[in-house]
C-alpha positions as a LaTeX table, in Angstrom:
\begin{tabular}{lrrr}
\hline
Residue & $x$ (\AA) & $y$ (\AA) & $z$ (\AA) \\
\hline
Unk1 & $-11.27$ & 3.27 & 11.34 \\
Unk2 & $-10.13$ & 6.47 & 9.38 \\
Unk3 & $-13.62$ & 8.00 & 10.56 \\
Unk4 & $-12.80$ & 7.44 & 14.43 \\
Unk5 & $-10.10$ & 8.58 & 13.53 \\
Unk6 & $-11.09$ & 12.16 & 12.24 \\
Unk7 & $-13.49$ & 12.18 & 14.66 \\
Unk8 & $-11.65$ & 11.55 & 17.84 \\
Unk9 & $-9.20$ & 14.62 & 16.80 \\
Unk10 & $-11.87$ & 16.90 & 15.43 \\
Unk11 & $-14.33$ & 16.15 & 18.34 \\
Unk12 & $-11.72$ & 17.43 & 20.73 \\
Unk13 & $-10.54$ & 20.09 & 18.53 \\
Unk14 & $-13.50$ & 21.69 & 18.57 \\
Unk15 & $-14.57$ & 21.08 & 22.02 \\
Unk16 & $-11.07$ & 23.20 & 22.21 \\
Unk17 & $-11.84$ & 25.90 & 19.88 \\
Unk18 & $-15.31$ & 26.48 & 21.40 \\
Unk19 & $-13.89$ & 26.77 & 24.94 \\
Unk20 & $-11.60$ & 29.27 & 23.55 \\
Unk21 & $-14.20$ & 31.69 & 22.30 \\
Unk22 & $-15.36$ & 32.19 & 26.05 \\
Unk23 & $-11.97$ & 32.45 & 27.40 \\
Unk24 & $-9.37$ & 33.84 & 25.13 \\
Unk25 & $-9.06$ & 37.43 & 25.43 \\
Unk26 & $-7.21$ & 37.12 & 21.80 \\
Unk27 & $-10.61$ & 35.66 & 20.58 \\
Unk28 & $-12.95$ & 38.48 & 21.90 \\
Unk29 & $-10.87$ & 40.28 & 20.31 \\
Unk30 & $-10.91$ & 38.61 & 17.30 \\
Unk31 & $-14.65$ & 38.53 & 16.89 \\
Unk32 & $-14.39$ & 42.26 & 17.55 \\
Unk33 & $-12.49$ & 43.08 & 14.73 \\
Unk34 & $-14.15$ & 40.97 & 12.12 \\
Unk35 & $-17.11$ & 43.05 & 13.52 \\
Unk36 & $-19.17$ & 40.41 & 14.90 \\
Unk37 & $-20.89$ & 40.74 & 18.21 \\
Unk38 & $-20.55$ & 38.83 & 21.67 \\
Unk39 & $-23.81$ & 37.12 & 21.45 \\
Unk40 & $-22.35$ & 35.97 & 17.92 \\
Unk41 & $-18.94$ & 34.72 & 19.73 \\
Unk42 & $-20.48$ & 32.90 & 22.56 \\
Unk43 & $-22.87$ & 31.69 & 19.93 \\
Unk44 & $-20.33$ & 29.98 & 17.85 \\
Unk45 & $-18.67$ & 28.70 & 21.26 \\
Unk46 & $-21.42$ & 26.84 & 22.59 \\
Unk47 & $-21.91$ & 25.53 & 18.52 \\
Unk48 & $-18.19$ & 24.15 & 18.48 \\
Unk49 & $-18.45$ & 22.59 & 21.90 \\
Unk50 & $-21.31$ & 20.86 & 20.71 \\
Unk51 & $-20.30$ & 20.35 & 17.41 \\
Unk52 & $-17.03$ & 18.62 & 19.53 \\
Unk53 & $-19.43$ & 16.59 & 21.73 \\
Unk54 & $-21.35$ & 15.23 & 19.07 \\
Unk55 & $-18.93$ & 14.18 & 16.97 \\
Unk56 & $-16.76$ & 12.24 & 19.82 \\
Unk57 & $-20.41$ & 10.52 & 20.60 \\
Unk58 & $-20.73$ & 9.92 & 17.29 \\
Unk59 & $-18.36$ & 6.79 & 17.54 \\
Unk60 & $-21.07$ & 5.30 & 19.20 \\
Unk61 & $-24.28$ & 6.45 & 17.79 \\
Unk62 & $-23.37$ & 7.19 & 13.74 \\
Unk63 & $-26.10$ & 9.33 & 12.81 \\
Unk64 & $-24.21$ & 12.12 & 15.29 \\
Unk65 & $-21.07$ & 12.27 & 13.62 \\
Unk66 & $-22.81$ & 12.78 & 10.45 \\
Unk67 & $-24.50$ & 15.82 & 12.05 \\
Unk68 & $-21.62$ & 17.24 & 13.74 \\
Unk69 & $-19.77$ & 16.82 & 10.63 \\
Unk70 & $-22.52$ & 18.94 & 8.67 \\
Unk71 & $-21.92$ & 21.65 & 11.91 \\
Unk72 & $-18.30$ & 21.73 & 11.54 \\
Unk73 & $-18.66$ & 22.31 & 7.32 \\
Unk74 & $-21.00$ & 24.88 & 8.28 \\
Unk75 & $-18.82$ & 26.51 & 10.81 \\
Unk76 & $-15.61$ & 26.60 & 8.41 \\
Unk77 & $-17.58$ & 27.66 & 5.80 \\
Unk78 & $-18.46$ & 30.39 & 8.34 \\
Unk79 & $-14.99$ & 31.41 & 9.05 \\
Unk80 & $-13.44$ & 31.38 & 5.00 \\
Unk81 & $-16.01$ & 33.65 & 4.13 \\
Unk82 & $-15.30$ & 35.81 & 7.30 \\
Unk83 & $-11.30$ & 35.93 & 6.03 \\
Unk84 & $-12.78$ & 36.57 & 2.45 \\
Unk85 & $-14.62$ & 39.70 & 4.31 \\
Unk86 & $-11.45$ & 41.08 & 5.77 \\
Unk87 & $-9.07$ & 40.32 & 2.39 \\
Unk88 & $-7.39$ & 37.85 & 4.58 \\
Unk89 & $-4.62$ & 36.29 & 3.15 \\
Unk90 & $-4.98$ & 33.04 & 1.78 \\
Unk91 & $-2.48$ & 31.05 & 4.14 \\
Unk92 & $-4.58$ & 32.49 & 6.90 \\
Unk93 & $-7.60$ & 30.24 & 5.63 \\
Unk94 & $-5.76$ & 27.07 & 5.50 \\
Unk95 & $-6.88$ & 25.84 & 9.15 \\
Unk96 & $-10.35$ & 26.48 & 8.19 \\
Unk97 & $-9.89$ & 24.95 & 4.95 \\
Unk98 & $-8.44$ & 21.29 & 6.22 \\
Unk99 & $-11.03$ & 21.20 & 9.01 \\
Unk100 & $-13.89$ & 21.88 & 6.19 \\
Unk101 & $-12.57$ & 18.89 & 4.38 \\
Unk102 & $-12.20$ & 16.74 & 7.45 \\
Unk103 & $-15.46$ & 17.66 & 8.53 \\
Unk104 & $-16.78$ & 16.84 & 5.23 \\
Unk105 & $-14.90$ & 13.26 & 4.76 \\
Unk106 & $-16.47$ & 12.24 & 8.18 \\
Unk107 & $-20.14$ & 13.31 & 7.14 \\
Unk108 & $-19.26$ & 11.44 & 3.84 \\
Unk109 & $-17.98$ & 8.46 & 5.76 \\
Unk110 & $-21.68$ & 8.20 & 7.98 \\
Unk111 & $-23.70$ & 9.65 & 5.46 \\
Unk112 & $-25.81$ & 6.93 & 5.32 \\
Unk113 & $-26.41$ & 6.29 & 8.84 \\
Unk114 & $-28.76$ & 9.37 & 8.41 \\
Unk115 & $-31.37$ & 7.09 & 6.63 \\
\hline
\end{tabular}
């Protein structure tokens, strides 16, 4: 239960963020400043749509949520090392933070559903 849970909120929290990184202008601007490109935003877009998707199917089909839960580790891990880049303050890494550790409790919850 505490997996459908995580996954239900983090599947359309991402779905969310993704979205975001094609229509926020704060966002473009974002990516511009860390220095990163616009192939590189819309990049990580379509991954955290998908990364959304896959986890919300994942309810169903295990093996998915276990692989979007990998994605979403890799994507936060992605973004702490991007505020470590810019000397980001360490209350500014806190989102990433909790949604690398929710990520990873719902790839620890179906980890075996990937053999």
């Amino acid at each position: 239960m505490l997996s459908i849970i995580l996954q239900v909120l983090l599947g359309l929290g991402f779905i969310m963020f993704g979205y975001q990184k094609f229509v926020s202008e704060e966002m473009k601007q974002g990516f511009e400043y860390f220095g990163y490109s616009e192939g590189f935003r819309i990049f990580t877009g379509l991954f955290e749509v998908m990364s959304g998707l896959l986890m919300l199917i994942g309810i169903w089909v295990k093996v998915l949520a276990t692989l979007a839960g990998i994605m979403i580790v890799v994507t936060m891990i992605g973004a702490i090392l991007t505020h470590v880049k810019i000397k980001d303050e360490l209350k500014n890494m806190t989102m990433p933070i909790v949604l690398l550790i929710l990520g990873g409790v719902v790839t620890g919850l179906n980890w075996t559903y990937l053999f």
